[in-house]
C-alpha positions in Angstrom: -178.6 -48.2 145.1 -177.4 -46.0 142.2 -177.2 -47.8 138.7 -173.6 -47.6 137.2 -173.2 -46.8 133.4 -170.3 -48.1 131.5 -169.8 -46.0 128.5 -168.4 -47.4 124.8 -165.0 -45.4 125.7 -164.3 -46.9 128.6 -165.6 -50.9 127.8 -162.9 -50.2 124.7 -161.0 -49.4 127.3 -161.3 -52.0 129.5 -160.6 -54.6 127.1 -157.8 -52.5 125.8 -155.9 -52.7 129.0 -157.6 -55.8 130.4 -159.4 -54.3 133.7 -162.4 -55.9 135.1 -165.4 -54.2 136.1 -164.8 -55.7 140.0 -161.5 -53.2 139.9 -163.6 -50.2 138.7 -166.0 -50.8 141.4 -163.2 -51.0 144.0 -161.7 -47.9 143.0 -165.6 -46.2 142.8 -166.4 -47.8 146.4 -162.9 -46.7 148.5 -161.2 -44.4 146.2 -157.9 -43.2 148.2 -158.3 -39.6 146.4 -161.9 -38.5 145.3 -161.3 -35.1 143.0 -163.0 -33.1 140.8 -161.6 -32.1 137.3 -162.6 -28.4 136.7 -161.5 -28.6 133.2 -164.1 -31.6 132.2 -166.8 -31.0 135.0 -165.9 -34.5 136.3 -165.7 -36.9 139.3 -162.2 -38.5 139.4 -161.7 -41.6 142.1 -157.9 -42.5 142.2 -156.6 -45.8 144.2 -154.0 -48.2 143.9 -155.2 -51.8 143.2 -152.8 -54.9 142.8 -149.8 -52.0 143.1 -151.2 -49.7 140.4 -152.7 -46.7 141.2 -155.8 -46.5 138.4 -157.8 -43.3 137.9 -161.5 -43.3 137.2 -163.6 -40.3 135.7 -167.4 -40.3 136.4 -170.3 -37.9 136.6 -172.9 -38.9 139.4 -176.6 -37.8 139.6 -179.1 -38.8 141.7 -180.0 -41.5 139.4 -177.1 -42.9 137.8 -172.7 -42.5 137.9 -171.8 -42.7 134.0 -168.1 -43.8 134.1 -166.5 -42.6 131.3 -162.7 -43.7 131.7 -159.9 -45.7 133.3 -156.2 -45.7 133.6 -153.2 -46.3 135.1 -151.7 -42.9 136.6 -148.7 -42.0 138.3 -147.8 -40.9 141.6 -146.1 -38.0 139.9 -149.4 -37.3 138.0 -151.8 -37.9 140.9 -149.4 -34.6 142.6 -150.4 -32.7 139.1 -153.6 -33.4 139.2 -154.3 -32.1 142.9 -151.6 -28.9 142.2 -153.8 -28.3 139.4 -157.2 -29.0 140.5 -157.9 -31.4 137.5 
């Protein structure tokens, strides 16, 4: 099993927005888009949990996925993000 690494931006965040780590790892688990930001070199997982659709940026190596963020996102910026490739 990979280890999961929370960085200090996104526990701020967390508690900023008031997200447990249970929806993080539902989002990680199932995401309902899995894309890969070109711009930051990262992993995004996007799924709607509770009827908000939550983004999640990550790296992964064989040892550990480091996520770095989460937020709400919305439909309108999910189609951005796949237009764009970010």
């Amino acid at each position: 099993m990979i280890k999961i690494e929370y960085t200090n931006h996104l526990l701020n965040r967390i508690k900023l927005r008031k997200i447990s780590k249970k929806i993080i790892n539902k989002i990680l688990k199932s995401p309902n888009f899995l894309l890969f930001d070109t711009l930051n070199q990262t992993k995004i997982a996007i799924k709607q949990v509770n009827n908000i659709n939550y983004m999640v940026a990550y790296v992964k190596d064989n040892k550990k996925l480091k996520v770095i963020t989460i937020h709400p996102i919305k439909k309108s910026q999910i189609e951005n993000r796949l237009k764009r490739k970010r």
